[in-house]
C-alpha positions in Angstrom: 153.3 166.7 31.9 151.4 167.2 28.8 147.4 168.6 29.1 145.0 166.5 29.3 143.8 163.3 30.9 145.4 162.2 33.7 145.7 159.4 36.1 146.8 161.0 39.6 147.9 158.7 42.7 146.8 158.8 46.5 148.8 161.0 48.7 148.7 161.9 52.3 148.9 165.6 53.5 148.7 168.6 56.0 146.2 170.8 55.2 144.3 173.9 56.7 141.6 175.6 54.9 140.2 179.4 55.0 137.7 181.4 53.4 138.4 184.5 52.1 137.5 187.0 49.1 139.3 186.7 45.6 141.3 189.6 46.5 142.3 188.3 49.7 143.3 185.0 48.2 147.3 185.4 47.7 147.6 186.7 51.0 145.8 183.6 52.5 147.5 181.0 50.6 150.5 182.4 51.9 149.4 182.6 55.3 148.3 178.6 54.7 151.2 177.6 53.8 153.2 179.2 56.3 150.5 177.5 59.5 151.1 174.4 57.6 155.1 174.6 57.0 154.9 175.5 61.5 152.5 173.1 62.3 156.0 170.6 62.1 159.1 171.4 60.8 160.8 168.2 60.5 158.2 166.8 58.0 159.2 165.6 55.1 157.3 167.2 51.6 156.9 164.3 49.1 155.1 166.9 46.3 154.7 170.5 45.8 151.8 172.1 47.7 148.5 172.4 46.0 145.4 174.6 46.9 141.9 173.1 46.2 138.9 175.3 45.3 136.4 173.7 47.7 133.7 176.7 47.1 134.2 179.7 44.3 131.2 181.9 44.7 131.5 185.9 42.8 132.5 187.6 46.1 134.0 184.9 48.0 135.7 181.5 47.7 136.7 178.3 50.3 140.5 176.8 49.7 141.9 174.1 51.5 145.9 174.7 51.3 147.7 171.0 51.2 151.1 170.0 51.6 151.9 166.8 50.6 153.8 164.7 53.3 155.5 161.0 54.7 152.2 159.3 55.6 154.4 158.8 59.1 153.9 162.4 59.8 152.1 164.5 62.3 151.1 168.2 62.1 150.2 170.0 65.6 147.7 172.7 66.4 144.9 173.6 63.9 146.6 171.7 61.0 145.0 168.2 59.9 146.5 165.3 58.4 144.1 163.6 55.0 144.4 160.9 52.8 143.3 162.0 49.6 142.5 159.3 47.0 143.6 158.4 43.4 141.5 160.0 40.6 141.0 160.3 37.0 141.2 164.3 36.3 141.8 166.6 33.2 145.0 168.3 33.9 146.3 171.5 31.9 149.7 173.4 32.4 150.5 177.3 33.6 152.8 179.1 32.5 154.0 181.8 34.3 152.7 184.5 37.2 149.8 183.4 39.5 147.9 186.5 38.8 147.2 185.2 35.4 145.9 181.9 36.7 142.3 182.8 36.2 142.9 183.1 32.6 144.2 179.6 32.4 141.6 178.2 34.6 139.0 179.8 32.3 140.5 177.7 29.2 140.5 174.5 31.4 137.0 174.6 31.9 136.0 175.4 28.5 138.4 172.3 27.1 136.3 170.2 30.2 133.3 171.2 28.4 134.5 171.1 24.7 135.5 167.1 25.8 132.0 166.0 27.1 133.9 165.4 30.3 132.2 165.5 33.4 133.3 166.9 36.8 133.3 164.5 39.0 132.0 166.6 42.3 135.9 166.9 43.6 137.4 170.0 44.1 139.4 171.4 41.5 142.7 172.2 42.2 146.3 174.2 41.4 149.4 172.2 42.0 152.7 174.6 42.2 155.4 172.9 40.9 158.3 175.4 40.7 158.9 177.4 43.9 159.0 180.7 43.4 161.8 181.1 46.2 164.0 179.4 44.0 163.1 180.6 40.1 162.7 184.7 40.0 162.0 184.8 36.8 157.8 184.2 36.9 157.8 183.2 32.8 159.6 180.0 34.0 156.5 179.3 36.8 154.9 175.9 35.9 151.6 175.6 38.4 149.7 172.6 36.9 145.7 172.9 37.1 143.8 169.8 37.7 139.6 169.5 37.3 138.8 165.8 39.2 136.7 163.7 35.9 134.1 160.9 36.6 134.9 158.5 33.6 132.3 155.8 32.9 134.0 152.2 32.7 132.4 149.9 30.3 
């Protein structure tokens, strides 16, 4: 997908949120992830996971990890199931690591801005497209970054 404006659909997902510091944050995606991949086994991922930024503060931050799933599914234990909604957002891709995200997410922000674009209130968020489990090679990593737009219809 190309940057810049784009239209994303509804989905339905298992999600479990934390807060942690920024130096804490790989570890508790990972952890996430790994309480949301338990919470049932036999459910079905229709997308690639996606962390949402529901606070960023300078010495901590609020994700909520989401794993996109058959709206027929159930999670157990502390996992929730959510609908999340269609939206117009300004997307822009990553290329490579994770530890260069910020960088990246820094660009996004100033394009937002550069645009006249205005956040719509949503969380932003990182969708990880290629699994790292199955590409070493972290130059070929494509995580898109989405910022959720209010767009005024006339």
């Amino acid at each position: 997908m190309e940057n810049g404006l784009v239209e994303v659909e509804g989905f339905t997902a298992f999600v479990a949120s934390a807060r942690c510091t920024k130096t804490e944050l790989g570890d508790t995606i990972s952890r996430l992830f790994h309480t949301i991949a338990e919470s049932n086994p036999e459910a079905e991922m229709t997308g690639p996971p996606l962390i949402f930024y529901t606070l960023w503060e300078q010495d901590h931050c609020e994700i909520m990890a989401a794993m996109p799933v058959q709206a027929n599914s159930e999670p157990q234990g502390s996992v929730q199931k959510r609908e999340f909604p269609g939206q117009t957002t300004y997307m822009m891709n990553h290329w490579g690591a994770y530890d260069s995200l910020h960088e990246t997410w820094e660009k996004l922000w100033l394009e937002v801005k550069n645009l006249g674009l205005t956040p719509s209130g949503d969380p932003p968020y990182d969708r990880y497209v290629t699994d790292p489990s199955h590409e070493a090679n972290k130059e070929r990593w494509l995580t898109e970054l989405y910022v959720p737009v209010a767009i005024t219809k006339i």
